[in-house]
N, C-alpha and C positions, 0 to 999 in steps of 0.2 A: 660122740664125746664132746663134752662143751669146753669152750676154751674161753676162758674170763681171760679181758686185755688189762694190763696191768694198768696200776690209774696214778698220775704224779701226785706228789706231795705237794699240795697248798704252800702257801708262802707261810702261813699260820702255822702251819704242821712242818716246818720245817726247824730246826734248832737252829737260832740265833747266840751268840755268846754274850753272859751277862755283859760284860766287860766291852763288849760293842756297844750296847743297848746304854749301860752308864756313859759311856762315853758320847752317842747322843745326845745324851741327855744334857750333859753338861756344855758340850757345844754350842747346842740350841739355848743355853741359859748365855752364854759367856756372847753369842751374837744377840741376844737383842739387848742386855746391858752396853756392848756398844754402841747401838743401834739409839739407846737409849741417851748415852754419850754423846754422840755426835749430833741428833737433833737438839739437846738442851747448850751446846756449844755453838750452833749454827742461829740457835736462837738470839744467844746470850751475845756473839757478836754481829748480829743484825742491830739490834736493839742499843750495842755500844756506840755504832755509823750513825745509828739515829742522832744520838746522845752528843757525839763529836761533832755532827751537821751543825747542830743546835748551837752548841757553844761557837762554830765559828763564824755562825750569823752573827752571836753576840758578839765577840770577839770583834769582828767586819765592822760593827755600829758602833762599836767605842774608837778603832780606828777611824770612823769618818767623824765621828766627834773630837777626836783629838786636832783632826786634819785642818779643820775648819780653826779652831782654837789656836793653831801654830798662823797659818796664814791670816789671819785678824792682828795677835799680838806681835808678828814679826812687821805687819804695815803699821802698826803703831809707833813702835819701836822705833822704827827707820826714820816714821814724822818725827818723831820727838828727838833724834840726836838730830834729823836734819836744822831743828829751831834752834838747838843748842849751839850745834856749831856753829850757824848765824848769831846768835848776841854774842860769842866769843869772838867770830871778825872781828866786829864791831868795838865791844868792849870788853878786855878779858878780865879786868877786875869785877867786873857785872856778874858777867856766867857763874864767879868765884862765891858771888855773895848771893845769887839769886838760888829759890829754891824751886821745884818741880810746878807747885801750885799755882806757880807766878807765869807758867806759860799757857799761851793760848793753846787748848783743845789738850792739857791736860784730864786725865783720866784716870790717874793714881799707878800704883805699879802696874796691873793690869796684868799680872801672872796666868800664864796658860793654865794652870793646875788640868795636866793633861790626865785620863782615866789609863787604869792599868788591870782592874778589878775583875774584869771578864777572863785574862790572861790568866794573873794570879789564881782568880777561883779553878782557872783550869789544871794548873800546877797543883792546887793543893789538895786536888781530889783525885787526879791520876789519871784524869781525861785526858790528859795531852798523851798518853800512850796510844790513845787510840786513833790518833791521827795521824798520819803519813809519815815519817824521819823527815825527809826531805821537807815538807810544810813545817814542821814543828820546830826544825832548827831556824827556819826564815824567820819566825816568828820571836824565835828565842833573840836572834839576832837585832830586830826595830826593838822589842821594850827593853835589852840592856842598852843597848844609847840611849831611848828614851829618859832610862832611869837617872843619866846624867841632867835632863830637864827638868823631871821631878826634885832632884837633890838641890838644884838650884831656886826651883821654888816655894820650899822649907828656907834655906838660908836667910831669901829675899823678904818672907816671913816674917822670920826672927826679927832682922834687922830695921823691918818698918814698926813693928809694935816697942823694939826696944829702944833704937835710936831716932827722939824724933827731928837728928839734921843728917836720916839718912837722903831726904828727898834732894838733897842739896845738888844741885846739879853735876858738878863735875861726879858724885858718887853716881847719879841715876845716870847718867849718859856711860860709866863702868859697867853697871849692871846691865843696860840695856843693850847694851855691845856685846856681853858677855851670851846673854839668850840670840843676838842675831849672828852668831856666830857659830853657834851649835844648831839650832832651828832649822838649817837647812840641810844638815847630814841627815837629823832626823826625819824630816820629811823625805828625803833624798831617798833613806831604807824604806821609805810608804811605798814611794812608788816602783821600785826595784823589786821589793821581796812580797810585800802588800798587798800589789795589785792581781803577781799569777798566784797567790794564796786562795787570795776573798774577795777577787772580783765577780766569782757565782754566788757567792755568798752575801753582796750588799756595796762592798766597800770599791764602789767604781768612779772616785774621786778622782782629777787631774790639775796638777799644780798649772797656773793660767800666767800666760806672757808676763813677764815683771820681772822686779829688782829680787823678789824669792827665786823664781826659776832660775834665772842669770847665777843668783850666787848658789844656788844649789846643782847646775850642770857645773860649775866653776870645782866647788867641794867633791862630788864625785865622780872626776875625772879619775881616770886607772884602777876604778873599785871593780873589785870585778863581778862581771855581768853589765857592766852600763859601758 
């Protein structure tokens, strides 16, 4: 008698249920649309790191343009009331009637017209999201003080194209007290929030022994972080 051994069903010859089979299906569609997702997102903020790096070289190099710009017109500054307050010694009806042009090593107002343009363009395109909170607030923090330097050198502006006895001395030794007296907060926030920003990025300036650094460790005494 022959005995035939029973033979299994293939994986092929077995019944799968549509309803498995759909449901593959759509899994495997729904994973590589994320899959899909997530590399065009991995990409899309690689490419934003890129984009922020960029800006905060630029950003770095207007702060060290500014830096220099502050520390020039703040030793200008300082010569020019120190002569002032000398003819005043000497003769205060002088100081009263002399004007800016009349002193030695005159140079005119000599406004910082500090840059902000790097910042700004960052704000107005929504790159500054893509930069760290903690960095972007530092930042936010030096160019509104700074703005109070810009505001001032619009006024100072105004005032020399419209009035011409703004040079007058005791006016220009107001003005020029007015920038040495701000000048060093704002440098003050260069080197505080500036330096661990955009020191990998460019901006590895250092305020140098003087009458700046004296009144700017003086200004931000109790700020906090210095």
């Amino acid at each position: 008698m022959l005995r035939f051994k029973k033979r299994t069903k293939t994986l092929n010859e077995r019944s799968i249920p549509l309803s498995v089979l759909i449901f593959l299906e759509i899994f495997a569609i729904v994973v590589g649309v994320l899959l899909g997702f997530t590399v065009n997102e991995w990409r899309e903020n690689r490419n934003n790191r890129k984009i922020a790096d960029n800006v905060l070289q630029t950003i770095a190099a207007e702060m060290s343009y500014n830096h220099n710009q502050i520390v020039n017109s703040f030793n200008y500054y300082h010569a020019i009331r120190e002569k002032i307050d000398s003819i005043a010694a000497i003769d205060r009806e002088k100081a009263r009637t002399m004007y800016g042009f009349e002193i030695e090593g005159w140079r005119g107002a000599m406004t910082p017209m500090l840059r902000s343009s790097a910042y700004q363009m960052a704000l107005m395109t929504g790159i500054i999201k893509d930069i760290p909170f903690e960095k972007a607030n530092k930042l936010s923090n030096v160019y509104t003080i700074q703005s109070i330097l810009e505001k001032l050198d619009d006024a100072m502006i105004v005032n020399f194209s419209q009035d011409p006895g703004f040079t007058n001395l005791q006016t220009i030794r107001h003005m020029f007290n007015l920038y040495a007296e701000i000048m060093p907060s704002v440098i003050g926030l260069y080197q505080l929030y500036g330096l661990p920003v955009l020191e990998d990025y460019g901006y590895t300036m250092r305020v140098e022994p003087g009458i700046l650094l004296d009144e700017m460790n003086f200004q931000m005494q109790g700020y906090p972080g210095m």
